[in-house]
C-alpha positions as CSV (number, residue, x, y, z in Angstrom):
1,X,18.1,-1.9,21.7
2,X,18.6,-1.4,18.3
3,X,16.4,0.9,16.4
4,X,12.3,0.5,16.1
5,X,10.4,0.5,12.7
6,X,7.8,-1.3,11.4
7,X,8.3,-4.3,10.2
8,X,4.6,-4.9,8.9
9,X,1.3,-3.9,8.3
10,X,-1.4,-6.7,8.0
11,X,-4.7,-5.3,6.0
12,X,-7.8,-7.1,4.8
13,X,-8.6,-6.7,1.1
14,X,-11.1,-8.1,-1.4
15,X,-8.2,-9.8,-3.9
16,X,-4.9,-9.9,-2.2
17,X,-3.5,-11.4,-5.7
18,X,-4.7,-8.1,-7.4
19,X,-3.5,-5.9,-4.7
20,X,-0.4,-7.5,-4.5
21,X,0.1,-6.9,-8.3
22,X,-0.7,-3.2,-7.7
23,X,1.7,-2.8,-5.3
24,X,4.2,-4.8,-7.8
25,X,3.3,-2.1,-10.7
26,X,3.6,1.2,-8.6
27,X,6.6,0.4,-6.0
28,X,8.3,-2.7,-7.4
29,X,8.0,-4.7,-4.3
30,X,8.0,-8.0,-4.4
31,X,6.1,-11.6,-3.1
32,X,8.0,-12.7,0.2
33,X,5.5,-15.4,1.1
34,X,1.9,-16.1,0.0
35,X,0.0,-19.2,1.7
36,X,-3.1,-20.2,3.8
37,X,-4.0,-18.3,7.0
38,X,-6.2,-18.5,9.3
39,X,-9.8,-18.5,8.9
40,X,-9.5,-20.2,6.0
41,X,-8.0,-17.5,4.2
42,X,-5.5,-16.4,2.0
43,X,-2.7,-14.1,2.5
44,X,0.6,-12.6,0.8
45,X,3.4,-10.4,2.0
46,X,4.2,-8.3,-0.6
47,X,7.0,-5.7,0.0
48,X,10.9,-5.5,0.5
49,X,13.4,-7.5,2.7
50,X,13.0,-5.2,5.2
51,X,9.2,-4.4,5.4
52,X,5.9,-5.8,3.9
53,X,2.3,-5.6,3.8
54,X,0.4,-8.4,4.6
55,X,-2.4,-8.3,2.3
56,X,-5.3,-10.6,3.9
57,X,-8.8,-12.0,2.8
58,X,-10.8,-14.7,4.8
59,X,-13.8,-14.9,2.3
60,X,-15.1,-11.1,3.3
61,X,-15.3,-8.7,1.5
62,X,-13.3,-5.2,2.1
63,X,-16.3,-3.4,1.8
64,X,-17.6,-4.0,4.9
65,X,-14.8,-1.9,6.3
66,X,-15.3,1.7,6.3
67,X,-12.3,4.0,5.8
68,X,-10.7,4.8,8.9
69,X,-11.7,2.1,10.9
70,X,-9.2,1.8,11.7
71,X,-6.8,2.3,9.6
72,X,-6.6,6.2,7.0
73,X,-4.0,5.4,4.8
74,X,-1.0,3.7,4.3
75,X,2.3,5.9,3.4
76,X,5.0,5.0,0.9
77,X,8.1,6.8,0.6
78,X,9.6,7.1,-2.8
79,X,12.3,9.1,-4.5
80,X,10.8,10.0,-8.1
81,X,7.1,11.0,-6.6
82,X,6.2,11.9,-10.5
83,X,7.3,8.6,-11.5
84,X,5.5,7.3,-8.9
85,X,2.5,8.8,-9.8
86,X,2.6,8.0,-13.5
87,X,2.4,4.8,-12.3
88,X,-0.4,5.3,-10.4
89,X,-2.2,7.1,-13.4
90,X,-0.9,3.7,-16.2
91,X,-3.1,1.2,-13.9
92,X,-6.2,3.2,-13.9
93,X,-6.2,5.0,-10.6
94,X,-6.7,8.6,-9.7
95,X,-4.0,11.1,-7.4
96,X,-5.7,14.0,-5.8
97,X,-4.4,15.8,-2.8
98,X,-1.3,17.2,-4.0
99,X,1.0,19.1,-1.3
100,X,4.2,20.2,-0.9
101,X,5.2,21.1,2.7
102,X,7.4,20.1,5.3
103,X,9.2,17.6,5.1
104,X,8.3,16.9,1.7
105,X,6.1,16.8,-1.4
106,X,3.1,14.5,-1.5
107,X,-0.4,12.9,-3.2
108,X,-2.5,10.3,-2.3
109,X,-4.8,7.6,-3.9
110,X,-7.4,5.1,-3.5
111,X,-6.8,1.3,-4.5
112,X,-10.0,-0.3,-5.7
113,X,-10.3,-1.9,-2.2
114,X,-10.9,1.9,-1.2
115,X,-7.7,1.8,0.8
116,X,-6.4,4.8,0.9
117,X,-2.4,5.5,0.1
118,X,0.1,8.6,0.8
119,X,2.9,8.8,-1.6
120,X,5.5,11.0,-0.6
121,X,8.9,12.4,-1.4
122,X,11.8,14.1,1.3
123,X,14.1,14.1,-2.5
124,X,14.5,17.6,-3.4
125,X,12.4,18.6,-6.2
């Protein structure tokens, strides 16, 4: 068997055009696929060839789901965590939570979804 990762996360959010944009701006991934899904929703896969999030909406709204149910956050690795988080700062959000510790450095973020995102870095600094 060949190794295991994951290939996808699938998350519901209020504007999956706007998050998708977001995700565009502070990691330069990229729209594999956007179409109707089911429910009569929307959805786009935003991400690289080799993973994606799938970035959902079925005419709710992402409020009614409170942080942590079930999801906490969603973690990107990066190389250049400060770029990364200049990035973050330029489109208006707010890091908080900086650590440095095994295995590497880190900082999270809210989207205006309230999805919650680690950033982190195994580079050394």
């Amino acid at each position: 068997m060949s190794a295991l990762r994951i290939e996808h996360v699938n998350i519901t959010v209020a504007d999956p055009e706007r998050t998708a944009r977001l995700m565009a701006a502070l990691f330069d991934w990229r729209v594999r696929w956007s179409g109707a899904a089911r429910n009569g929703g929307h959805s786009i896969h935003v991400g690289t060839s080799d993973h994606y999030v799938a970035l959902y909406n079925g005419g709710q709204t992402a409020e009614v789901f409170a942080k942590g149910r079930p999801l906490n956050h969603i973690g990107v690795e990066v190389d250049d965590l400060a770029d990364t988080e200049a990035r973050v700062i330029a489109v208006g959000l707010t890091p908080f939570s900086h650590d440095d510790y095994e295995p590497g450095r880190r900082f999270y973020f809210f989207d205006p979804d309230g999805i919650e995102y680690e950033v982190v870095s195994y580079a050394a600094p």
